[in-house]
C-alpha positions in Angstrom: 82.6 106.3 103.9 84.2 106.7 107.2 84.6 110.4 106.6 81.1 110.7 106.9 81.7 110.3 110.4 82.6 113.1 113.1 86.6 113.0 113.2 88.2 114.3 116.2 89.7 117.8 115.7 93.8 118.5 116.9 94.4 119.5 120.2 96.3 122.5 118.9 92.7 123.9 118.1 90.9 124.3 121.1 88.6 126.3 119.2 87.0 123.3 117.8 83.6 122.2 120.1 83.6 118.7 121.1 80.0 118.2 120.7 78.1 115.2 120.1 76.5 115.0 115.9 73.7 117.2 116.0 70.7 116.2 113.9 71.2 117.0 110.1 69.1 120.5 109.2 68.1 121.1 105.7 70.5 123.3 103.6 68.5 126.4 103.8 69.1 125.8 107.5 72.2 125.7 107.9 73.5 128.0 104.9 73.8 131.1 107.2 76.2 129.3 109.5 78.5 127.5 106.8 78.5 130.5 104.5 79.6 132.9 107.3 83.3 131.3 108.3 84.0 130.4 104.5 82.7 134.2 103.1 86.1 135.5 103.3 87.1 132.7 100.8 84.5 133.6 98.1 86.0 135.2 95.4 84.2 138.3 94.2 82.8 139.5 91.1 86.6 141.1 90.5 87.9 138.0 91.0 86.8 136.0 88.4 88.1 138.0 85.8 90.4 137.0 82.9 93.9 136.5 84.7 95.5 138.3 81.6 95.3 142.1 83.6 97.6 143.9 85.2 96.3 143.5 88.9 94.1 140.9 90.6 91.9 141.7 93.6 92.8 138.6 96.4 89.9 137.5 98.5 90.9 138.7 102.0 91.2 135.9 104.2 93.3 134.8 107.5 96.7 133.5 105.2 97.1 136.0 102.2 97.3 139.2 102.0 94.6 141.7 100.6 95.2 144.3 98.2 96.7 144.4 94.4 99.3 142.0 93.0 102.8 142.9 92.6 103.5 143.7 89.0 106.2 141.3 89.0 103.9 138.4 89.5 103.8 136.1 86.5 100.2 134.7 85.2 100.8 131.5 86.9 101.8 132.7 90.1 98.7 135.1 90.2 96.2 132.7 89.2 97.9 130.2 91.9 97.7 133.0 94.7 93.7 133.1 93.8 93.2 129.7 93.5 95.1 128.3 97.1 93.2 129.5 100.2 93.8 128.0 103.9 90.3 127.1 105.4 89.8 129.1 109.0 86.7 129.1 111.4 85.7 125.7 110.6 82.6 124.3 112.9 82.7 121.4 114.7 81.5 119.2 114.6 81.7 118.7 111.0 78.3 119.8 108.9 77.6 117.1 106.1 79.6 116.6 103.0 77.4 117.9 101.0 76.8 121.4 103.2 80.2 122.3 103.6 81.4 121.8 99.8 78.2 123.9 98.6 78.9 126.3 100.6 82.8 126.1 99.5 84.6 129.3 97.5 84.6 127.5 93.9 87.5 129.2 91.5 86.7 129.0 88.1 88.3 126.4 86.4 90.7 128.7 84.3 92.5 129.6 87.1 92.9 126.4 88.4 94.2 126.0 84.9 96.4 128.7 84.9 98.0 128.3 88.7 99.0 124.7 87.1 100.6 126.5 84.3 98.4 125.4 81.7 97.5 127.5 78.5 94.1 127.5 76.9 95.2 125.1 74.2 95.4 122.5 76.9 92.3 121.5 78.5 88.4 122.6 77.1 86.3 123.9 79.7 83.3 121.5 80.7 81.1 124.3 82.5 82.8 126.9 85.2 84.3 124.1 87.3 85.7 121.2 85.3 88.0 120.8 81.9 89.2 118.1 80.0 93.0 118.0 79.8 94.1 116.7 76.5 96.1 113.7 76.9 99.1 114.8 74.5 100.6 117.6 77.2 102.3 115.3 79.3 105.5 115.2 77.2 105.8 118.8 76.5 105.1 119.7 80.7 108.1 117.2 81.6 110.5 118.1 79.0 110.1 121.9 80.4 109.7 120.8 84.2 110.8 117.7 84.5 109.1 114.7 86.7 108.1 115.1 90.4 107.9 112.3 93.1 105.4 109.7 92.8 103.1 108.7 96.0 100.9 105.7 96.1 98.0 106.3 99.0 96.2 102.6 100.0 95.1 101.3 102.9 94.3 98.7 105.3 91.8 96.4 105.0 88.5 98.5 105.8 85.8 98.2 107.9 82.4 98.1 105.1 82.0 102.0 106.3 85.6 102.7 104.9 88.4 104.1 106.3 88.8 107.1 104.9 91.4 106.7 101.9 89.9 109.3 99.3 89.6 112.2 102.1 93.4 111.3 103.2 94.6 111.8 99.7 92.4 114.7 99.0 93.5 116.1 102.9 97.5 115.2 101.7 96.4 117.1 98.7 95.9 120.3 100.4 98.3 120.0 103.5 101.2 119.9 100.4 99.5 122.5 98.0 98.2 125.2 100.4 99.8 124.7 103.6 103.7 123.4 102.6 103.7 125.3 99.3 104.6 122.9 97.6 103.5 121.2 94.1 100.8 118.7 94.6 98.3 116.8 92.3 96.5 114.4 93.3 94.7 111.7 90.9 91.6 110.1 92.0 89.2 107.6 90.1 85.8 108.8 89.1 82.8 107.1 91.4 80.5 104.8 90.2 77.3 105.9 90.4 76.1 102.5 91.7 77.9 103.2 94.9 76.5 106.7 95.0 73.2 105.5 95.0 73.8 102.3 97.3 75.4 102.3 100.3 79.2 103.7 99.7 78.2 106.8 98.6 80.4 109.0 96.3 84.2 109.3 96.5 84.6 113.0 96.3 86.4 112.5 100.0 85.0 114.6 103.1 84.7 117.0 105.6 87.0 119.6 104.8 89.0 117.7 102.9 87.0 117.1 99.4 86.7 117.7 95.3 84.8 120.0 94.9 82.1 121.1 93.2 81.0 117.4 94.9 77.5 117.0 93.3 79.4 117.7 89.5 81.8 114.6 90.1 79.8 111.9 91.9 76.9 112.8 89.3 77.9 112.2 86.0 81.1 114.1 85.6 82.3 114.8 81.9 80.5 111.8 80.9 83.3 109.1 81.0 81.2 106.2 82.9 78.3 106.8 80.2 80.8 106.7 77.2 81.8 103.4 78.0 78.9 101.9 79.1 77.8 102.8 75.6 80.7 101.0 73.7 81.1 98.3 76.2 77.1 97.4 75.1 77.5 98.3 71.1 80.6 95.6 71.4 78.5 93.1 73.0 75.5 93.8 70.6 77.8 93.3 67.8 78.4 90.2 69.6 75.1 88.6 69.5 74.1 89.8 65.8 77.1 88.7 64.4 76.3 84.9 65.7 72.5 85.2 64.8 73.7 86.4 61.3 76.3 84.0 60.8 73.5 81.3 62.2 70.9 82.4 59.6 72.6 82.8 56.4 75.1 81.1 53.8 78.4 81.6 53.1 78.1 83.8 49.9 75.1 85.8 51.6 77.2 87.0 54.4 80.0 87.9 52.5 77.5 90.0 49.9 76.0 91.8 53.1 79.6 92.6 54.7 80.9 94.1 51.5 78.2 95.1 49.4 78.6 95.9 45.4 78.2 99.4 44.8 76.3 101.1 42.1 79.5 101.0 39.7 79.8 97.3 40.7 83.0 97.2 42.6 83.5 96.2 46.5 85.5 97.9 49.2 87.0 96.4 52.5 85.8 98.8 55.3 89.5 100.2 56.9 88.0 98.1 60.0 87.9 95.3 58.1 91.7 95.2 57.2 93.3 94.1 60.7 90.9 90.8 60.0 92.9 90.0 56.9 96.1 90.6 58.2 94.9 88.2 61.0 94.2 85.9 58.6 97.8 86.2 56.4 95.4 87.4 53.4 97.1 90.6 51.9 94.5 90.9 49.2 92.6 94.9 49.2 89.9 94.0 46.6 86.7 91.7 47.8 86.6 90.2 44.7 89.9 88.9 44.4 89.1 86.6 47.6 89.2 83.0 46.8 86.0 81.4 48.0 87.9 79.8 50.9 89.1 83.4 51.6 85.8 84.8 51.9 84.2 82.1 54.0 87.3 82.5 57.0 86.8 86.7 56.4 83.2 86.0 56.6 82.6 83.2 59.5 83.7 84.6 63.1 82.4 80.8 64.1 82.4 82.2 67.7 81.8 79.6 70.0 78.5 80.8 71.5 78.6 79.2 74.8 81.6 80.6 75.7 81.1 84.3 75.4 82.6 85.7 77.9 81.5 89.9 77.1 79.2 91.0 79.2 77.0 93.9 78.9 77.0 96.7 81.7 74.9 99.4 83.6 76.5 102.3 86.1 74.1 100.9 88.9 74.0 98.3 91.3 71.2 95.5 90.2 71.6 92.5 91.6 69.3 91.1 89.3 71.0 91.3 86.2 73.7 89.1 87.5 72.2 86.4 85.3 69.7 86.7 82.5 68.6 85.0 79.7 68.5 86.8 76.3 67.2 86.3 73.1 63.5 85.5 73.8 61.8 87.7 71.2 60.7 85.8 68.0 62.2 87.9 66.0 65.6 86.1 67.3 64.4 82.5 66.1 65.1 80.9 69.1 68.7 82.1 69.7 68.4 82.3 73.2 71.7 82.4 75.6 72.2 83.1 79.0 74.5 86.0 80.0 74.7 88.6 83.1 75.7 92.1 83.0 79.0 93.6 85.1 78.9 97.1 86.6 80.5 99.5 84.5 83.1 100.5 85.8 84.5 96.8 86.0 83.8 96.2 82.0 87.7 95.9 80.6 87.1 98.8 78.2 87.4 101.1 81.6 90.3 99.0 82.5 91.7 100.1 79.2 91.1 103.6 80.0 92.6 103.4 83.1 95.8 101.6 81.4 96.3 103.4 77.9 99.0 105.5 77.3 97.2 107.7 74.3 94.9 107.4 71.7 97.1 105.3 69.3 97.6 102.9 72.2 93.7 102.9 73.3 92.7 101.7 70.1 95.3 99.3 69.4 93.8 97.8 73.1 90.8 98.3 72.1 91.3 95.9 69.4 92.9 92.9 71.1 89.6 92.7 73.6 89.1 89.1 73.1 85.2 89.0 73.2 85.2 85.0 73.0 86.8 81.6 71.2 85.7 80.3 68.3 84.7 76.9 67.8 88.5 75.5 67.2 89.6 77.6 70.1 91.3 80.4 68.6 90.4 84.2 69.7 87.9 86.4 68.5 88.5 90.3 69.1 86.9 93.4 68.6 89.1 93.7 65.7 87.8 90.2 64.2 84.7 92.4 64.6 85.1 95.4 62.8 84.2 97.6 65.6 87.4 99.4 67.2 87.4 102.4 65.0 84.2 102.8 66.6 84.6 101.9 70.2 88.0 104.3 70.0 85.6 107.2 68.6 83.5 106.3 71.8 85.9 107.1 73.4 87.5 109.7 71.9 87.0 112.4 75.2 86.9 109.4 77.7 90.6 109.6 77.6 91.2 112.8 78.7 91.6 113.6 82.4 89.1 116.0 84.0 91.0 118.8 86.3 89.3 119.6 89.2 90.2 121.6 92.7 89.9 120.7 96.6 88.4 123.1 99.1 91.8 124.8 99.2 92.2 125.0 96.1 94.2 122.2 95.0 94.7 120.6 91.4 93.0 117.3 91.1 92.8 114.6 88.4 89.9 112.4 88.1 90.4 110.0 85.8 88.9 106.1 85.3 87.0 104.6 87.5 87.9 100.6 87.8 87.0 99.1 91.6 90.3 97.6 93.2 88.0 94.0 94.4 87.1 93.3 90.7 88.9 95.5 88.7 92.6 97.4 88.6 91.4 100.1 91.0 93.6 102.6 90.3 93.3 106.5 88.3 94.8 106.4 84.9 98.5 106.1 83.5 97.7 109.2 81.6 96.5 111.1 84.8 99.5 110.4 87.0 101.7 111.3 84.0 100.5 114.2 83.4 100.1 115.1 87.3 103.6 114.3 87.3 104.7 116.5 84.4 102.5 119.5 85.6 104.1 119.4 89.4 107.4 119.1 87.5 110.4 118.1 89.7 110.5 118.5 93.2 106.8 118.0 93.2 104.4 115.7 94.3 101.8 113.4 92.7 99.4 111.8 95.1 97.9 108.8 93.0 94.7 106.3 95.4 95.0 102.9 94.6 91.2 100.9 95.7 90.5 99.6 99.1 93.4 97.9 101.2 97.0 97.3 100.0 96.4 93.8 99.4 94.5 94.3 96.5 94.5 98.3 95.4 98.6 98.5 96.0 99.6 94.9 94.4 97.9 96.1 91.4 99.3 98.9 91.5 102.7 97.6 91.4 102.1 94.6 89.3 100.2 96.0 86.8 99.9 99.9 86.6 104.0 100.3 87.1 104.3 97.1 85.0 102.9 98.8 82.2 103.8 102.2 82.8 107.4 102.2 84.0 107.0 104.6 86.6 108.2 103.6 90.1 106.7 105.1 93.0 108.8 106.9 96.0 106.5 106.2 98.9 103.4 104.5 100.0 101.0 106.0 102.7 98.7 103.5 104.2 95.7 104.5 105.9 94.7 103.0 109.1 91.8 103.6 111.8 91.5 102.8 115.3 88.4 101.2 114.6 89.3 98.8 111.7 92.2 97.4 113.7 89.9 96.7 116.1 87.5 95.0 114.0 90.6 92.9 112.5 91.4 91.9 116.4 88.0 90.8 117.0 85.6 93.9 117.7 82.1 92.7 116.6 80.9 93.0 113.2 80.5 96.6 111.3 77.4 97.2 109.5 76.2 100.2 107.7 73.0 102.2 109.3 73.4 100.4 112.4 75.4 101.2 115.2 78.7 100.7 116.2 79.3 98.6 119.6 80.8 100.3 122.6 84.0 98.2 121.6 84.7 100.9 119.1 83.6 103.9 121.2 85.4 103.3 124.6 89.3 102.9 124.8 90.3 98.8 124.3 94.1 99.0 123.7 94.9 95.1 123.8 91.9 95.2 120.8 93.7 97.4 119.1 97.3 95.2 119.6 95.8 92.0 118.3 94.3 94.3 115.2 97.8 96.1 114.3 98.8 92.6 112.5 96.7 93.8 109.8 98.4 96.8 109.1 101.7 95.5 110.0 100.9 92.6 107.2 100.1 95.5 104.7 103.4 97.5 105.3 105.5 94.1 105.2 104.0 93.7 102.0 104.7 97.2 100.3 108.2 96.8 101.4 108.3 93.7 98.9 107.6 96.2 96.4 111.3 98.3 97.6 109.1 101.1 98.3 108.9 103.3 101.7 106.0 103.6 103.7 104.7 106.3 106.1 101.3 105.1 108.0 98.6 107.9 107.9 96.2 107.6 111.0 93.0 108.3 110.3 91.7 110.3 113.7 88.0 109.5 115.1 86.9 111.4 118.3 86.3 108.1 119.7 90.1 107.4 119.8 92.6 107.9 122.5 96.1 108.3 122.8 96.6 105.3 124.2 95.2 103.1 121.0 97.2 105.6 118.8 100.4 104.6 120.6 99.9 101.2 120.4 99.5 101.8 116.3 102.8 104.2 116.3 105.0 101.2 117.8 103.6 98.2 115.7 104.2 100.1 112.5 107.4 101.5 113.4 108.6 98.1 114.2 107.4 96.5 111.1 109.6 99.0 109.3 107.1 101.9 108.1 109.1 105.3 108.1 106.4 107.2 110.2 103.4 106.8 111.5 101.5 110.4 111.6 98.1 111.5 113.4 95.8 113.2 110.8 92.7 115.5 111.5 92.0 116.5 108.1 88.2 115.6 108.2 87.8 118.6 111.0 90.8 120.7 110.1 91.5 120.2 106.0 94.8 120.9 104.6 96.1 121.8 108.5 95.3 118.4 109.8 97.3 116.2 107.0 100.5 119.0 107.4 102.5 116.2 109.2 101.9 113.5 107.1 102.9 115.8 104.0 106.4 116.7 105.7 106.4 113.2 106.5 105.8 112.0 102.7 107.8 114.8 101.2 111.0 113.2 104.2 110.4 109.8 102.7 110.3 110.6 99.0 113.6 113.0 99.2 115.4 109.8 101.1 114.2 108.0 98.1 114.6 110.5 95.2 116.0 107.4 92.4 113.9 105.0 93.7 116.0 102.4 93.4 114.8 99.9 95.3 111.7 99.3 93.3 110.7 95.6 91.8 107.7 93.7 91.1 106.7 90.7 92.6 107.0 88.5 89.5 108.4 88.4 86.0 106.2 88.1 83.0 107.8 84.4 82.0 106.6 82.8 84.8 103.1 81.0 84.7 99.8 82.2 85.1 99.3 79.4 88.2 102.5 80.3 89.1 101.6 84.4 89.3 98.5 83.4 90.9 100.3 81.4 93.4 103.2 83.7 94.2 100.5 86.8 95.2 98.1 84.2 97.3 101.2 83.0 99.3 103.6 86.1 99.4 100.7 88.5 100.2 98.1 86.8 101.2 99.9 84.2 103.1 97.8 81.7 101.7 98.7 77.9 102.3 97.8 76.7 98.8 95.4 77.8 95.4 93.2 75.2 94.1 91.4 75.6 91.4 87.7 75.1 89.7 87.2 72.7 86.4 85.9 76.0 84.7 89.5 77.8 85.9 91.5 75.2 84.9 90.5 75.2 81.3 90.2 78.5 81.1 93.9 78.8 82.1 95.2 75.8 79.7 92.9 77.8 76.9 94.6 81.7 77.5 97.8 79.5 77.2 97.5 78.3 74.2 96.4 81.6 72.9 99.5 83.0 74.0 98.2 84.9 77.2 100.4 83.5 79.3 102.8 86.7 79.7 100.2 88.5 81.2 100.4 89.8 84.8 97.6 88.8 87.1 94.4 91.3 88.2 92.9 89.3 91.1 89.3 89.8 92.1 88.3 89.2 95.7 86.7 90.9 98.6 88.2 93.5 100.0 87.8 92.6 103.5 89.8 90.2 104.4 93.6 88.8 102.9 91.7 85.7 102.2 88.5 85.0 100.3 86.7 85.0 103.3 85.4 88.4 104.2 85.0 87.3 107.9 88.5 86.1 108.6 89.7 89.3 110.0 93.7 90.3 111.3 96.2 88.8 109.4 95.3 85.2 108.2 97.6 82.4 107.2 97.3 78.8 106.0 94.3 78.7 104.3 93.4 77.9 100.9 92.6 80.0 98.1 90.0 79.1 95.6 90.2 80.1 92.5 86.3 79.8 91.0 87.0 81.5 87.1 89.2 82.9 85.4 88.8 86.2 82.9 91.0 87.2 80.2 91.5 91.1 79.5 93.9 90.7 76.5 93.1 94.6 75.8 94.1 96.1 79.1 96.2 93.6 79.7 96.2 91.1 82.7 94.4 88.2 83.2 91.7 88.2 86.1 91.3 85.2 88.5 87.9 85.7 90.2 88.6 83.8 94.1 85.6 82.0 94.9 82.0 83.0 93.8 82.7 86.4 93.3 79.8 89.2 91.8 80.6 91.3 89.6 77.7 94.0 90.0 76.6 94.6 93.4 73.5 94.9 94.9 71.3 97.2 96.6 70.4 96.6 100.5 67.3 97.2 102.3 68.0 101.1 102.8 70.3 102.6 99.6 71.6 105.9 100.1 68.7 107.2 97.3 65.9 108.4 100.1 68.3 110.6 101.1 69.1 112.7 97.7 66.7 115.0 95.8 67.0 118.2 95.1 65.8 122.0 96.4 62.7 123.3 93.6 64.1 126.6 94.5 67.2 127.0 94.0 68.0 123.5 92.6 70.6 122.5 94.5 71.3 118.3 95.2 70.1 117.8 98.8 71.0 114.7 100.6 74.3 113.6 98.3 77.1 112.1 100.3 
């Protein structure tokens, strides 16, 4: 991530060194020099009490004051008081990630809970710093609060070191919540673990602008990424059996096995069973009163075994698994078949997830998953399967946000974890309406949508508002100096090697012929009727000069600001422009009025396709592959058609082409497959030969993680 990365402190704070990177030092090291400036934020023993006393003792630090809380404070406004802490005496330059949020005050998470306003009966503790929210408070927070503003953060297209996104949200976050008092949550998607362990590393942001504790929610978290993994897998085993069973035995066998006679000799239709007959038009309850007809099209899925198109999955990048064969074992008779595995976080039950609006609505999702065709073409779901009572139990804590808190105290939201280049990349409909019934109005929500605007923010719009009804009030877009220099022709960026000169020595006319990019990205939001106010990323490398050129091209392609932020060095403090700046653009916008999608539901799926490649992409034409083409004629006839369009592509580039920097026009899009996900509800068009699990490179980010025997802490996590 490019937070990694020194940023350049404000001039405001001369007390901030401007020293070149020193080398990293072990923890131990270096835990007498973080812990020091950040002591004062440490809440004591005293502190951590139950917030239900008459008087709290406040950590005294530079921006509250010490002593005992006024009588007249309510719960909420004491725990909030304990919770939000400015950060002071930050060094510079910036220790690692991992150093400063281990070295972070932590509040426990019940007072995090109780600064939001929450009661007990609303979340269940997951350890000291995390909780599960349940997913049923949203409507009982609005009716008493109301909504607050809604605020999509994207980006430009990055540079492969990233530009910074999560740490501008999480740095928004804090500016809003601790230093502009106002109410702020911010919803972020829970990282893969494949990136974690690869070469992104976590998404927890950075500097002094993170989630903390960091290790907890790049490591696991509450479990979300494992529970799906498991029912994406115990789907697509269901899959294979069923065929192998249906291959093996008769009519009348199968039928015996699927409902067996009991002891008293009667049959019973499992409750999963019954969403098959209604399929089907039979509205018989008792086995036995099936005609033998009846209980060969209950029986016989027929799936058409060469054109399964579930996939199993694993939270890790394996670049091997993209293609397997499976099957080989005797015991299978020959019922070979060759399949791949996805990464996890791109299976369509986390896109469900990340689209549901409860449980009733998760498993009614669940249950449209089309897993396949069968041989006359027709559908086969989970549902046809029998297995969405038990993919929904799966998933039965999956689908509750987990609350967290930044370095200053913050709420935060992590919820879902789909990437934005093959999957809807955005938090959870459930998160951002709860975030937006706990801020209440007047408030802000702070929702990231994946990678640039071109793919993150469109689906964003087209699908997430689509199916939610919300309507944002603003769009920030994240920029750097050093990706709009890339995007005007700066030489390639690679991780672990190092940058040219180009991006460490002033080269305004680079940065002029890079702005198109950004300029393309906030010409595009507009589309959408919403604002946009540019957030730009500071690197020490940067000079006024570059950031000038930046301010002008955005301002005249219509963006309502264009603000300098610091927060990697300065937390909260260095994103307190951009929040008055957001909070100015949200206020002019307050109805949001303005706001439309880019395409109805009626039109076509070519059509959809079409009308994102040339509006946003400013593509010349789409063509298509034999495989897409019949895959679009066949989710036609099945009566997909109404669905909006999730396209999968690299992140790097408008085009398909991750080396055709700036702002590209004229060329043609190639469609190379297309993917139907009936249950979350789009239809995915993968451009060119696109994987769906990455893999590892020659150095992953593993050598550097372990962890301290002594005091078993995670060393080396970034």
């Amino acid at each position: 991530d490019a937070d990694r990365e020194t940023h350049a402190p404000s001039a405001e704070r001369p007390e901030f060194r401007q020293s070149p990177p020193s080398p990293r030092r072990p923890v131990a090291a270096l835990t007498a020099a973080l812990h020091a400036p950040l002591l004062a934020l440490r809440p004591r023993a005293s502190d951590r009490s139950d917030l239900n006393v008459r008087s709290l003792r406040l950590p005294n630090n530079a921006d509250k004051m010490s002593g005992t809380v006024p009588m007249s404070m309510t719960p909420m406004q004491i725990a909030k008081r304990a919770s939000l802490r400015k950060l002071s005496n930050l060094i510079s330059p910036v220790p690692a990630d991992i150093d400063v949020a281990q070295s972070a005050a932590t509040v426990p998470i019940r007072t995090i809970a109780a600064a939001c306003g929450l009661s007990e009966e609303d979340y269940e503790p997951y350890g000291h710093f995390k909780a599960k929210l349940s997913e049923k408070i949203g409507p009982k927070l609005q009716a008493e609060r109301g909504r607050g503003y809604y605020v999509v953060v994207a980006g430009i297209n990055p540079t492969p070191l990233g530009e910074g996104k999560s740490t501008t949200t999480i740095g928004l976050a804090q500016a809003m919540g601790a230093h502009l008092d106002k109410e702020c949550v911010a919803c972020i998607r829970q990282p893969s673990m494949g990136p974690t362990f690869g070469i992104k590393g976590g998404a927890a942001g950075g500097g002094y602008s993170q989630v903390i504790p960091m290790e907890e929610m790049n490591l696991h978290l509450t479990g979300d990424i494992h529970a799906i993994g498991v029912a994406n897998n115990l789907l697509a085993a269901a899959i294979d059996a069923r065929v192998f069973h249906e291959m093996t035995q008769k009519d009348e066998a199968l039928f015996d096995r699927l409902c067996p006679v009991k002891k008293d000799g009667s049959r019973v239709f499992a409750k999963s069973m019954l969403r098959r007959l209604t399929k089907l038009g039979i509205d018989k309850t008792n086995p036995d009163d099936l005609t033998p007809e009846e209980r060969t099209r209950f029986a016989r899925l027929n799936i058409d075994r060469e054109k399964i198109s579930w996939r199993r999955v694993v939270d890790m990048n394996d670049r091997f698994l993209r293609k397997i064969t499976i099957g080989q074992n005797p015991t299978e008779k020959g019922h070979t078949r060759e399949t791949g595995f996805d990464i996890t976080v791109a299976s369509e039950i986390m896109a469900v997830l990340a689209m549901t609006t409860g449980l009733k609505d998760m498993e009614k999702r669940l249950g449209q998953m089309v897993v396949a065709p069968d041989m006359d073409g027709n559908p086969v779901t989970a549902d046809d399967l029998g297995i969405t009572g038990a993919l929904t139990t799966l998933m039965k804590d999956a689908i509750k946000p987990t609350l967290m808190q930044t370095l200053e105290g913050t709420p935060v939201l992590v919820h879902a974890g789909p990437f934005a280049n093959i999957a809807s990349g955005n938090s959870s409909v459930i998160a951002d309406e709860i975030g937006l019934s706990m801020v209440g109005e007047g408030g802000f929500v702070l929702t990231e949508a994946g990678f640039g605007a071109d793919i993150g923010l469109e689906k964003f719009m087209n699908l997430k508002c689509r199916s939610s009804g919300l309507k944002p009030h603003a769009a920030v877009i994240v920029a750097t100096v050093r990706a709009l220099k890339l995007h005007g022709g700066g030489p390639a960026v690679s991780p672990g090697k190092p940058l040219s000169h180009a991006y460490l020595n002033e080269d305004v006319e680079l940065v002029k012929n890079g702005v198109k990019n950004l300029t393309r990205h906030i010409e595009n939001t507009k589309k959408f009727g919403v604002p946009v106010v540019v957030a730009m990323n500071v690197f020490p490398t940067d000079t006024p000069a570059e950031h000038a050129a930046i301010k002008e091209a955005a301002l005249a392609a219509g963006a309502d600001d264009c603000v300098l932020c610091t927060h990697h060095a300065e937390g909260g403090l260095g994103a307190a422009a951009l929040g008055e700046a957001v909070a100015k653009a949200c206020e002019k916008n307050k109805d949001a009025e303005e706001f439309k999608l880019l395409y109805d539901d009626d039109t076509s799926i070519k059509a959809k396709i079409e009308t994102i490649a040339k509006e946003l992409y400013h593509a010349a034409d789409v063509t298509y592959s034999e495989e897409a083409e019949a895959k679009i004629a066949m989710f036609t006839e099945q009566g997909f058609g109404r669905l909006p369009i999730c396209m999968a592509k690299t992140q790097y580039s408008f085009s398909h082409d991750a080396d055709l920097k700036g702002a590209p026009e004229g060329f043609t899009l190639p469609i190379g497959d297309v993917r139907c996900s009936a249950g979350a509800g789009f239809i995915v068009p993968l451009v060119g030969a696109f994987p769906t699990i990455p893999g590892l490179p020659t150095r992953p980010a593993y050598y550097e993680i372990g962890i301290d025997e002594e005091t078993e802490m995670v060393l080396g996590l970034s």
